[in-house]
PDB file of N, CA, C and O in Angstrom:
ATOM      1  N   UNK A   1     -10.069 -28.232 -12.741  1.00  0.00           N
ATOM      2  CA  UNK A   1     -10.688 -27.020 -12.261  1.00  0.00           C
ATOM      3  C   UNK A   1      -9.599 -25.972 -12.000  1.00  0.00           C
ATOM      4  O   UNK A   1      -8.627 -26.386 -11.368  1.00  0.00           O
ATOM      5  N   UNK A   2      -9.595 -24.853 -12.330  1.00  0.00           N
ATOM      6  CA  UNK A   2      -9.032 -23.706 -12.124  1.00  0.00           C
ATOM      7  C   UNK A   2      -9.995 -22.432 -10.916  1.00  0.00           C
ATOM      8  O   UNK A   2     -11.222 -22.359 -10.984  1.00  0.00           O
ATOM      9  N   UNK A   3      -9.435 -21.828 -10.224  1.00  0.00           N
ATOM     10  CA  UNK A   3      -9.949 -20.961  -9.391  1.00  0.00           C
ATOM     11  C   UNK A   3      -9.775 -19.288 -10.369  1.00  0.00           C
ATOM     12  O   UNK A   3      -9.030 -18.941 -11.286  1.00  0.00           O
ATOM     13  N   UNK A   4     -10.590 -18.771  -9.795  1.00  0.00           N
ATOM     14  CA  UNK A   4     -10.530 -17.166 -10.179  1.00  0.00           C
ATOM     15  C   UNK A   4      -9.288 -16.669 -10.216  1.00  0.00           C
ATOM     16  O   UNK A   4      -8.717 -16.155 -11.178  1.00  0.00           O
ATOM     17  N   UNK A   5      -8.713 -16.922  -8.635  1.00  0.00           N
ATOM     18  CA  UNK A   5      -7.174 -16.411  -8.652  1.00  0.00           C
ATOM     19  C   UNK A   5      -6.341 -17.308  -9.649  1.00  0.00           C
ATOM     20  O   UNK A   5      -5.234 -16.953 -10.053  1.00  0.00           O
ATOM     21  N   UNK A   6      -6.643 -17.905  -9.837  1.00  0.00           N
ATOM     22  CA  UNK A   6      -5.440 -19.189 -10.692  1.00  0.00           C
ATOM     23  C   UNK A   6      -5.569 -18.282 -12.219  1.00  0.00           C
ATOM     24  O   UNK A   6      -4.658 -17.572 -12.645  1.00  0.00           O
ATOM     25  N   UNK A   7      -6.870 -18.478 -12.898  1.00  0.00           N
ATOM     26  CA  UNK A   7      -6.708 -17.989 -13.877  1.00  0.00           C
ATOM     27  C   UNK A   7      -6.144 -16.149 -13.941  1.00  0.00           C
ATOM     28  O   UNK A   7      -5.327 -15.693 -14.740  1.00  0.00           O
ATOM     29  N   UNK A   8      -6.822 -15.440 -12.930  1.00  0.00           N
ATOM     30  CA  UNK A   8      -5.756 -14.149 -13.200  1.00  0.00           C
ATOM     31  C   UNK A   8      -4.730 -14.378 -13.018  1.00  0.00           C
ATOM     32  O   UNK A   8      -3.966 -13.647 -13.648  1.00  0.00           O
ATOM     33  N   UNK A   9      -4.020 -15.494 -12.078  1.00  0.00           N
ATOM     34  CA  UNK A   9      -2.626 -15.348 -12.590  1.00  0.00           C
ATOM     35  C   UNK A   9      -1.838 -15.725 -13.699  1.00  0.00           C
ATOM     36  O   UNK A   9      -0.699 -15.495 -14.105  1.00  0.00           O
ATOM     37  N   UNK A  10      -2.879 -16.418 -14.076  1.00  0.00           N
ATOM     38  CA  UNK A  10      -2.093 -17.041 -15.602  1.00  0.00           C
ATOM     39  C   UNK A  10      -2.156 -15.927 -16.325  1.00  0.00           C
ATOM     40  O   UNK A  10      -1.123 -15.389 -16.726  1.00  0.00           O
ATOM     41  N   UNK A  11      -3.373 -15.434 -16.587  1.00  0.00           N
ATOM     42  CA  UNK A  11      -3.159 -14.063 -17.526  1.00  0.00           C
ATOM     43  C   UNK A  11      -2.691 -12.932 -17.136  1.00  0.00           C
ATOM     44  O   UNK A  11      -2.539 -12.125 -18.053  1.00  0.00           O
ATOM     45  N   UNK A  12      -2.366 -12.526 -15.950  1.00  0.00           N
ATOM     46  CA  UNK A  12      -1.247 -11.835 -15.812  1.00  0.00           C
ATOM     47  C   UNK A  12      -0.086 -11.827 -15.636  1.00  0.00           C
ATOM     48  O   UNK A  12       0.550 -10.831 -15.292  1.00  0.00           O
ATOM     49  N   UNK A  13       0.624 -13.535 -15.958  1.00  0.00           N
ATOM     50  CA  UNK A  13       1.959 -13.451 -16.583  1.00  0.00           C
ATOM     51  C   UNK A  13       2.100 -13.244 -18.180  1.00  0.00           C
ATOM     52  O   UNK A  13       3.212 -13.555 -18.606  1.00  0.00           O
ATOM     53  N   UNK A  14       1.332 -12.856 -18.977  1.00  0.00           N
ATOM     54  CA  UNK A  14       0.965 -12.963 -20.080  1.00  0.00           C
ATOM     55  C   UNK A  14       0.624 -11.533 -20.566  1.00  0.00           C
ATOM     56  O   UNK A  14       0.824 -11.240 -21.745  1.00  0.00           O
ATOM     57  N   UNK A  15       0.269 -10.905 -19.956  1.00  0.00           N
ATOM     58  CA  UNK A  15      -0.373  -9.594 -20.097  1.00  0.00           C
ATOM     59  C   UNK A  15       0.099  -8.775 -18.379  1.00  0.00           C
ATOM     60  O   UNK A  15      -0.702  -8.319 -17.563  1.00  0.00           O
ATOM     61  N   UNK A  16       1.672  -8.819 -18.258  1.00  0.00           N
ATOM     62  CA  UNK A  16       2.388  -8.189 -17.371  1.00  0.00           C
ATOM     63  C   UNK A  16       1.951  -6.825 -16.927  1.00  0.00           C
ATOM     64  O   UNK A  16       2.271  -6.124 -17.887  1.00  0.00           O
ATOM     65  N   UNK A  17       1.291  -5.879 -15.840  1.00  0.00           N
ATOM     66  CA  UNK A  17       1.300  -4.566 -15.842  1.00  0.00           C
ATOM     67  C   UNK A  17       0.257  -4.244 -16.328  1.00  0.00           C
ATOM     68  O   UNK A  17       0.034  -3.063 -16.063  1.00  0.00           O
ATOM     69  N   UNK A  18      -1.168  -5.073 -17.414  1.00  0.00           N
ATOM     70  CA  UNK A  18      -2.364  -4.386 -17.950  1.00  0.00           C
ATOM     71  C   UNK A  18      -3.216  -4.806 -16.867  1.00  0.00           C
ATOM     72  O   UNK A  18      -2.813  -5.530 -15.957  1.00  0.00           O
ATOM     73  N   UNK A  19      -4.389  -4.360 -16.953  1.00  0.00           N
ATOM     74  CA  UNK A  19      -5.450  -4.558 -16.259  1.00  0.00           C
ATOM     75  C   UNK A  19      -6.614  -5.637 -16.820  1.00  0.00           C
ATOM     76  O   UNK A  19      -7.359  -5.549 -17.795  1.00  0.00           O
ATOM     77  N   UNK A  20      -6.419  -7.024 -15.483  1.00  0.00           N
ATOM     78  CA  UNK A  20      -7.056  -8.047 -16.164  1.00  0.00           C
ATOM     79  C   UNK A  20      -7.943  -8.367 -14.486  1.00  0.00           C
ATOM     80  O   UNK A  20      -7.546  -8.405 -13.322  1.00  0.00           O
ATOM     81  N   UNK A  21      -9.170  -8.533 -15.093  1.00  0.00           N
ATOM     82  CA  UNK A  21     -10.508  -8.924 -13.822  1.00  0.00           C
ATOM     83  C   UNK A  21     -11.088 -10.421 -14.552  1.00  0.00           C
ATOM     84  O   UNK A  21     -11.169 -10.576 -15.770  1.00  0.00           O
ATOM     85  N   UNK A  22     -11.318 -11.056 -13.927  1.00  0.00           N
ATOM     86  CA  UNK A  22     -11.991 -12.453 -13.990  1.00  0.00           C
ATOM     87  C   UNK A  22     -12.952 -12.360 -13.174  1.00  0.00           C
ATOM     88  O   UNK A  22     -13.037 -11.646 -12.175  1.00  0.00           O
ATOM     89  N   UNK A  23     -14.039 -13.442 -13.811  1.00  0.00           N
ATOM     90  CA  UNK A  23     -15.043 -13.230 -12.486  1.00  0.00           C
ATOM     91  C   UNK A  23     -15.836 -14.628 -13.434  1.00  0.00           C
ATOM     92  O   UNK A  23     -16.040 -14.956 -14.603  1.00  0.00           O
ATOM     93  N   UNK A  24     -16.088 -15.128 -12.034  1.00  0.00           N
ATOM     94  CA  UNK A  24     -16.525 -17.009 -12.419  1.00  0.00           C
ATOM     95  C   UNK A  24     -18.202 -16.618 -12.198  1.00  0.00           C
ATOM     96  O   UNK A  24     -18.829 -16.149 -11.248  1.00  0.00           O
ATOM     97  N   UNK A  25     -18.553 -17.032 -13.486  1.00  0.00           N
ATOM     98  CA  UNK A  25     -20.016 -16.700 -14.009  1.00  0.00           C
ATOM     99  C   UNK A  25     -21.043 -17.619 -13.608  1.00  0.00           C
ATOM    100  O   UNK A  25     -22.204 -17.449 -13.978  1.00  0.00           O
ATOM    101  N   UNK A  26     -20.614 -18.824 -12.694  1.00  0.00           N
ATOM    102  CA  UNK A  26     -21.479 -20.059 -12.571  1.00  0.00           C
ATOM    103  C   UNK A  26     -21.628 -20.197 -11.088  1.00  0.00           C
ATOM    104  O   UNK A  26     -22.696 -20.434 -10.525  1.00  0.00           O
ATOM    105  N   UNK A  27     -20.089 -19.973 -10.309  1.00  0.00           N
ATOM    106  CA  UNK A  27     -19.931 -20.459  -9.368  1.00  0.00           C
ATOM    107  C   UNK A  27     -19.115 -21.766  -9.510  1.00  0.00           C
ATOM    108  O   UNK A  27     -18.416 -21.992  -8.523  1.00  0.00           O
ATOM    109  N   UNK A  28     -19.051 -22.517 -10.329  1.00  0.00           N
ATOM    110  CA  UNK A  28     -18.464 -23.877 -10.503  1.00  0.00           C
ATOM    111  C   UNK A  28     -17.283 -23.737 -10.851  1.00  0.00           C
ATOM    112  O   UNK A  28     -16.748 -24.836 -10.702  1.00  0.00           O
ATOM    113  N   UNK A  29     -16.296 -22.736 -11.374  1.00  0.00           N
ATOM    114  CA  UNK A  29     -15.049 -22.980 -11.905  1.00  0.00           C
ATOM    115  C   UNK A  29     -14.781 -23.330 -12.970  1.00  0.00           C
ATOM    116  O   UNK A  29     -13.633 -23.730 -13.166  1.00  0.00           O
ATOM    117  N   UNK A  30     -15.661 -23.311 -13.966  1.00  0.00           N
ATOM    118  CA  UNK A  30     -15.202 -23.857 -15.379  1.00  0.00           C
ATOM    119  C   UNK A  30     -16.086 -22.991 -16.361  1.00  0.00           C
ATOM    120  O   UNK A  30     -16.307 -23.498 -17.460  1.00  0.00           O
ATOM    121  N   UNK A  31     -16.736 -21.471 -16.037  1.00  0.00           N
ATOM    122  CA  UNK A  31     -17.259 -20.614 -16.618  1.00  0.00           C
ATOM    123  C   UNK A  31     -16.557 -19.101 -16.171  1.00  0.00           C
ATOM    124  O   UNK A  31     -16.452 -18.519 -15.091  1.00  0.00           O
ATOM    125  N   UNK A  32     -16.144 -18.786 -17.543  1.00  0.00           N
ATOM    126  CA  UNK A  32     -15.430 -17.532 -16.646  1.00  0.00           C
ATOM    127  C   UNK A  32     -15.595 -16.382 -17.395  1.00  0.00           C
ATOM    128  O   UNK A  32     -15.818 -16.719 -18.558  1.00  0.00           O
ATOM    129  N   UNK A  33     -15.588 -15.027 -17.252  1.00  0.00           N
ATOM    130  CA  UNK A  33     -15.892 -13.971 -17.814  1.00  0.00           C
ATOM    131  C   UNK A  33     -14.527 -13.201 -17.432  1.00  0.00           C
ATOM    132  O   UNK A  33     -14.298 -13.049 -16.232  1.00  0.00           O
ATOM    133  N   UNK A  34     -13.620 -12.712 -18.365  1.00  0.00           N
ATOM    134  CA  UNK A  34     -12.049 -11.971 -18.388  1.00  0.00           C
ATOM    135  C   UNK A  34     -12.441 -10.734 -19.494  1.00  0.00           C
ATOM    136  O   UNK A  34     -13.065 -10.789 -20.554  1.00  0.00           O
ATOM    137  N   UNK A  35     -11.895  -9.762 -18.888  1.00  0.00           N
ATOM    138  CA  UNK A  35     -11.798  -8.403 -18.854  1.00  0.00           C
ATOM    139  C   UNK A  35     -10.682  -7.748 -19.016  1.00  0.00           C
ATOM    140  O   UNK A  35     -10.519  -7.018 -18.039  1.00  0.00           O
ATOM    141  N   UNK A  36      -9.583  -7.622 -19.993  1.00  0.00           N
ATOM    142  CA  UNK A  36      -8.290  -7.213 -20.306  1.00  0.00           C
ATOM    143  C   UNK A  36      -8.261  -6.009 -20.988  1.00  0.00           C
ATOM    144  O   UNK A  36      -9.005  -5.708 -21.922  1.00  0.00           O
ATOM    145  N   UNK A  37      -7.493  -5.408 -20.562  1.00  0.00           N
ATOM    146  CA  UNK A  37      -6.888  -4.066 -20.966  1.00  0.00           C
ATOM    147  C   UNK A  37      -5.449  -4.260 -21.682  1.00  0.00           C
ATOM    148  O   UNK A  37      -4.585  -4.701 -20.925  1.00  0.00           O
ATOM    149  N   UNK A  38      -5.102  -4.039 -22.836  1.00  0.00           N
ATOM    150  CA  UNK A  38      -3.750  -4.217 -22.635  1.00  0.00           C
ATOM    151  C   UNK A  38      -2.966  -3.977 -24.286  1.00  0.00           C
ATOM    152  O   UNK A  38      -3.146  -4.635 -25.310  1.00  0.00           O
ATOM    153  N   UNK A  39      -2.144  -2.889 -24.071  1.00  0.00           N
ATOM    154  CA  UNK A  39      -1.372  -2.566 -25.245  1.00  0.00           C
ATOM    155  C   UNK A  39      -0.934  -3.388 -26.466  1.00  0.00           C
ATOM    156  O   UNK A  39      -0.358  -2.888 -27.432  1.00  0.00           O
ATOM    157  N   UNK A  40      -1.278  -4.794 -26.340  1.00  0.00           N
ATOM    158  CA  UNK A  40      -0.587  -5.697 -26.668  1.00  0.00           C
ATOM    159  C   UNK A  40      -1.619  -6.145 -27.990  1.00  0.00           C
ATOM    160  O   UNK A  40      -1.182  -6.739 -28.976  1.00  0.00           O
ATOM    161  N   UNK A  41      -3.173  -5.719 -27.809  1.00  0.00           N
ATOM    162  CA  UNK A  41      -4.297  -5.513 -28.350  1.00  0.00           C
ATOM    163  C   UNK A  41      -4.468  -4.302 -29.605  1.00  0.00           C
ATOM    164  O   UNK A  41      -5.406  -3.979 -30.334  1.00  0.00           O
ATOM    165  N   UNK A  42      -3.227  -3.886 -29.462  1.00  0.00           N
ATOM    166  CA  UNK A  42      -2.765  -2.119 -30.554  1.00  0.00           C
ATOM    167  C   UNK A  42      -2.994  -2.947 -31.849  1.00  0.00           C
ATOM    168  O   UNK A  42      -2.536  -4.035 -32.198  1.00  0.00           O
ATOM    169  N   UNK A  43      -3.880  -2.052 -32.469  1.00  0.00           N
ATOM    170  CA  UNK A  43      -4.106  -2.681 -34.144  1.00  0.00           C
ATOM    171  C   UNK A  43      -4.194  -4.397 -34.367  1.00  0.00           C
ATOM    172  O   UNK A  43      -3.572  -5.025 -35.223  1.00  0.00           O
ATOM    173  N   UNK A  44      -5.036  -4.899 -33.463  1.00  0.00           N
ATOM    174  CA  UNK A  44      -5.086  -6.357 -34.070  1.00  0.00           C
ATOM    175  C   UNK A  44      -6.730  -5.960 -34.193  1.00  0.00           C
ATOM    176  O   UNK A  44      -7.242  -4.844 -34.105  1.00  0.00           O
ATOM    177  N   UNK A  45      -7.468  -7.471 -34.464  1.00  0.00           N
ATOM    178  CA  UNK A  45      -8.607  -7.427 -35.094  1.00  0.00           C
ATOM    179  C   UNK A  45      -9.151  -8.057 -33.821  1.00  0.00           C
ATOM    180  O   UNK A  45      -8.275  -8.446 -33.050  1.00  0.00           O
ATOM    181  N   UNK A  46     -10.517  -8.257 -33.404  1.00  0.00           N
ATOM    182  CA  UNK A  46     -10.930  -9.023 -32.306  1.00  0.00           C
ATOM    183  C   UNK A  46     -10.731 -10.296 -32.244  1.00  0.00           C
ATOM    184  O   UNK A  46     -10.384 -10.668 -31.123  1.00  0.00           O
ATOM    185  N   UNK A  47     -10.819 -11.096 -33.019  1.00  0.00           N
ATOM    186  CA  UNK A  47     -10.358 -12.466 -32.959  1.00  0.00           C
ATOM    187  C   UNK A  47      -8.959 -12.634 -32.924  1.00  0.00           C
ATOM    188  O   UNK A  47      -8.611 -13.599 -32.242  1.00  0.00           O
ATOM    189  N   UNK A  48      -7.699 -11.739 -33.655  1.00  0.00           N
ATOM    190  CA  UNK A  48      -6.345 -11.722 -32.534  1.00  0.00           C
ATOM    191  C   UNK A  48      -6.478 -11.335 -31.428  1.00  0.00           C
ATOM    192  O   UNK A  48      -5.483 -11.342 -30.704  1.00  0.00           O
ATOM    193  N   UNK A  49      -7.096 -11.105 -31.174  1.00  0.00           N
ATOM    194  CA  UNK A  49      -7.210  -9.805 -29.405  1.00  0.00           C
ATOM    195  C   UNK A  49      -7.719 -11.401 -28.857  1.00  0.00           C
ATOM    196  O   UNK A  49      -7.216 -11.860 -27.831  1.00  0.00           O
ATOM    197  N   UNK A  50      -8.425 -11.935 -29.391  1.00  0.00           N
ATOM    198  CA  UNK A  50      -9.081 -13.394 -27.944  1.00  0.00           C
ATOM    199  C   UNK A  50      -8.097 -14.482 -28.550  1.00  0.00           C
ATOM    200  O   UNK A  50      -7.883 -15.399 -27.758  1.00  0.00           O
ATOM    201  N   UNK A  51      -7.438 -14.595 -29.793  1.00  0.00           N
ATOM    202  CA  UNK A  51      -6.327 -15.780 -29.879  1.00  0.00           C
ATOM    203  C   UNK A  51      -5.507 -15.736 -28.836  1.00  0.00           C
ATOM    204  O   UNK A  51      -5.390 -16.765 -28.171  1.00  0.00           O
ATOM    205  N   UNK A  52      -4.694 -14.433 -28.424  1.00  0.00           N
ATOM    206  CA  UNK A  52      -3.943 -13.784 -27.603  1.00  0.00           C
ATOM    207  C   UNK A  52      -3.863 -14.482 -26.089  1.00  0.00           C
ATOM    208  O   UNK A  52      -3.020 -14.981 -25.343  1.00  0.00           O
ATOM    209  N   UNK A  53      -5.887 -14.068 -26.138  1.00  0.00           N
ATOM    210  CA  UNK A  53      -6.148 -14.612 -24.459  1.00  0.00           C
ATOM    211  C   UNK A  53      -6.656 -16.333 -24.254  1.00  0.00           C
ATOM    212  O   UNK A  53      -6.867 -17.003 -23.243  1.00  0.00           O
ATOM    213  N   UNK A  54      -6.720 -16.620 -25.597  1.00  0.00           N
ATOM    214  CA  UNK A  54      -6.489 -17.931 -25.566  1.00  0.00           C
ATOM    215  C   UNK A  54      -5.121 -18.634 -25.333  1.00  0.00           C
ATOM    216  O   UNK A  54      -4.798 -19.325 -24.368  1.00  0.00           O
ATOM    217  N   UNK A  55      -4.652 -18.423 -26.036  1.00  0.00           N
ATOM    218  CA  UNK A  55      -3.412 -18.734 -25.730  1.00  0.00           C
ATOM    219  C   UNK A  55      -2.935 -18.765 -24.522  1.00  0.00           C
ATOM    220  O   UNK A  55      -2.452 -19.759 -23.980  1.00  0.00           O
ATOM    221  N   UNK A  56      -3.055 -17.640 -24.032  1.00  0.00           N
ATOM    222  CA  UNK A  56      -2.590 -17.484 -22.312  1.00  0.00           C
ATOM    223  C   UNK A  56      -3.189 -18.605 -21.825  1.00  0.00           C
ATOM    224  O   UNK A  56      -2.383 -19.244 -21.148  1.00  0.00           O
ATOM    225  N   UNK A  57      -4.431 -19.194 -21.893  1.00  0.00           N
ATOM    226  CA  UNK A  57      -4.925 -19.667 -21.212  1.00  0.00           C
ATOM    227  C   UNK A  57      -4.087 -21.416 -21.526  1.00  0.00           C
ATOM    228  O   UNK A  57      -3.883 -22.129 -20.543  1.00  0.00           O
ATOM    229  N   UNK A  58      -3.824 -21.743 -22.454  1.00  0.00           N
ATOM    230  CA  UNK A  58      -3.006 -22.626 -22.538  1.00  0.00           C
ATOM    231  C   UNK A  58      -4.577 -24.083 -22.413  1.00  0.00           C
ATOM    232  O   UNK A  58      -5.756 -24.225 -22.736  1.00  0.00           O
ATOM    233  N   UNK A  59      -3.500 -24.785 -21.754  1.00  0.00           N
ATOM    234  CA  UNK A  59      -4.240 -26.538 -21.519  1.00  0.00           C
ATOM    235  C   UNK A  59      -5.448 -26.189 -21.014  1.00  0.00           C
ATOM    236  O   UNK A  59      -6.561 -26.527 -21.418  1.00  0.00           O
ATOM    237  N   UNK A  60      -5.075 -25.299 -19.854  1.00  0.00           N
ATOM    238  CA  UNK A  60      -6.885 -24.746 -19.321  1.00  0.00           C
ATOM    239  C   UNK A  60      -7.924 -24.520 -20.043  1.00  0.00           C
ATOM    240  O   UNK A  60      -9.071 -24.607 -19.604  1.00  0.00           O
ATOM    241  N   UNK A  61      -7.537 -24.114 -21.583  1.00  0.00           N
ATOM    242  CA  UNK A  61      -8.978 -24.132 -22.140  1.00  0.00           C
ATOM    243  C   UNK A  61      -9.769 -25.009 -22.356  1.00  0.00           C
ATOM    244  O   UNK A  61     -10.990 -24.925 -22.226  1.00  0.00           O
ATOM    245  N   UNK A  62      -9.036 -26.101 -22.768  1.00  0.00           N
ATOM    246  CA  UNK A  62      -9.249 -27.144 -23.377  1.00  0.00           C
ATOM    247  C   UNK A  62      -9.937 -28.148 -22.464  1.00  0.00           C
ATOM    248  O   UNK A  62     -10.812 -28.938 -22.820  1.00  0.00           O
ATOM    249  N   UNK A  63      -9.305 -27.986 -20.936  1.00  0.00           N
ATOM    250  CA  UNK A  63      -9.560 -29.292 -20.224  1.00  0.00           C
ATOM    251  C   UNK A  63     -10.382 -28.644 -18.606  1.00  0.00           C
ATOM    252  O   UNK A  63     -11.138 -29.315 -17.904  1.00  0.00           O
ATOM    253  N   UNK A  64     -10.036 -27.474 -18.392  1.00  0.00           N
ATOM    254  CA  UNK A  64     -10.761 -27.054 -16.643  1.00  0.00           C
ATOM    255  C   UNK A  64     -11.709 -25.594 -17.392  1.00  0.00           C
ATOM    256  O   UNK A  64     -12.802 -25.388 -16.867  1.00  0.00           O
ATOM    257  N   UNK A  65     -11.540 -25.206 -17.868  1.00  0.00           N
ATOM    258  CA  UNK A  65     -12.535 -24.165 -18.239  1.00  0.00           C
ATOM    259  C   UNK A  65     -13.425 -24.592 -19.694  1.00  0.00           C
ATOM    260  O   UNK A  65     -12.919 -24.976 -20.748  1.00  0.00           O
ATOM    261  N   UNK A  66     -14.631 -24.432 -19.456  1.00  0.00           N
ATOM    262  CA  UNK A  66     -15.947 -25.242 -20.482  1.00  0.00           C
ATOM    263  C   UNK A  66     -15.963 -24.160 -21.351  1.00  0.00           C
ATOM    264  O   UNK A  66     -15.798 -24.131 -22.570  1.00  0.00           O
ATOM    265  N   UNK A  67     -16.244 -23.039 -20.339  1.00  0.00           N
ATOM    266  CA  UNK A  67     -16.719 -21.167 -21.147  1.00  0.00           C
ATOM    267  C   UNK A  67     -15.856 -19.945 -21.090  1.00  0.00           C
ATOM    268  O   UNK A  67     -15.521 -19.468 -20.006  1.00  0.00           O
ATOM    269  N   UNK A  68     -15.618 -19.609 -21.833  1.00  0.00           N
ATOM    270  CA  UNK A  68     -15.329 -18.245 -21.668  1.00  0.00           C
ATOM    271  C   UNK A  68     -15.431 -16.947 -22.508  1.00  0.00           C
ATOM    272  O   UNK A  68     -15.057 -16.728 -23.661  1.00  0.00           O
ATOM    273  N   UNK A  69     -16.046 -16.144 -21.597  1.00  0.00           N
ATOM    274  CA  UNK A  69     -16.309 -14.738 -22.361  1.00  0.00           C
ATOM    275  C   UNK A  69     -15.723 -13.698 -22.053  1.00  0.00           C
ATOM    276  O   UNK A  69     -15.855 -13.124 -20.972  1.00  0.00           O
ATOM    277  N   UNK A  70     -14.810 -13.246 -23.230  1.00  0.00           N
ATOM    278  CA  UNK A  70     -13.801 -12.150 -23.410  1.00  0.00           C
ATOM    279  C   UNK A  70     -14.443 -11.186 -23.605  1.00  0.00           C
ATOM    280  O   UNK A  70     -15.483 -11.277 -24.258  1.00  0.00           O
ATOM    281  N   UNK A  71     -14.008  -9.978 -23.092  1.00  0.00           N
ATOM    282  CA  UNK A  71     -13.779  -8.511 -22.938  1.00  0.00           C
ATOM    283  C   UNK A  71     -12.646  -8.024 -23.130  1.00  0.00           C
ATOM    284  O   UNK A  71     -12.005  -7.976 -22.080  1.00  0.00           O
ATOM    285  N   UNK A  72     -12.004  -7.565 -24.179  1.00  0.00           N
ATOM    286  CA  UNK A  72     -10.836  -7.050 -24.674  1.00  0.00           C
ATOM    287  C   UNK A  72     -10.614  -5.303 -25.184  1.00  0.00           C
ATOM    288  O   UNK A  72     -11.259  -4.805 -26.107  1.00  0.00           O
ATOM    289  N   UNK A  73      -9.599  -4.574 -24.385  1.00  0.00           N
ATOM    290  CA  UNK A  73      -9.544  -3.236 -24.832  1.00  0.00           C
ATOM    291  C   UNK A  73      -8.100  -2.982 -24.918  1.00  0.00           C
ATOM    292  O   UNK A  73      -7.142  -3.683 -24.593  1.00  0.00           O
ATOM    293  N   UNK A  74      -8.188  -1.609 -25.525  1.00  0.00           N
ATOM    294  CA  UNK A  74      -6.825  -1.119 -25.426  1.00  0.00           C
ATOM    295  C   UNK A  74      -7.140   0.195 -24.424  1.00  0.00           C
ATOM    296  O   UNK A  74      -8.140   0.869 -24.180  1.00  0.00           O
ATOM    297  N   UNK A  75      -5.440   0.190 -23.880  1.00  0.00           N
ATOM    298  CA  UNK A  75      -5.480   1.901 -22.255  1.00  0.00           C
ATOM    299  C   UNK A  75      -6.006   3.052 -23.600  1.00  0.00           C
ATOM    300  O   UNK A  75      -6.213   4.239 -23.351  1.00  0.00           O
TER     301      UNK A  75
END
């Protein structure tokens, strides 16, 4: 299980300085809805834009978070 704060902090060592909101969609900790802003998103396609925030998310995807639904922009 991962907490709200746990996962923004993972993605905001990852996405340093952009604007990233989480918000746990179940109540349980293993459904999460992320909201990123972030330069890093310049000219990729949407599925690089969520590889990106996959990635960040590392082992957590795989094993404490079931769901997740991305929201991805550029400033």
């Amino acid at each position: 299980m991962i907490s709200v704060e746990g996962l923004r902090s993972l993605l905001k060592e990852h996405f340093e300085g952009d604007e990233v909101e989480v918000r746990d969609m179940t109540g349980t900790s293993d459904h999460f809805e992320v909201c990123i802003v972030s330069a890093a998103f310049e000219g990729k396609s949407l599925i690089e834009q969520h590889k990106l925030v996959h990635a960040a998310c590392g082992e957590h995807l795989t094993r404490a978070i079931h769901a997740l639904k991305i929201k991805t922009s550029t400033p």
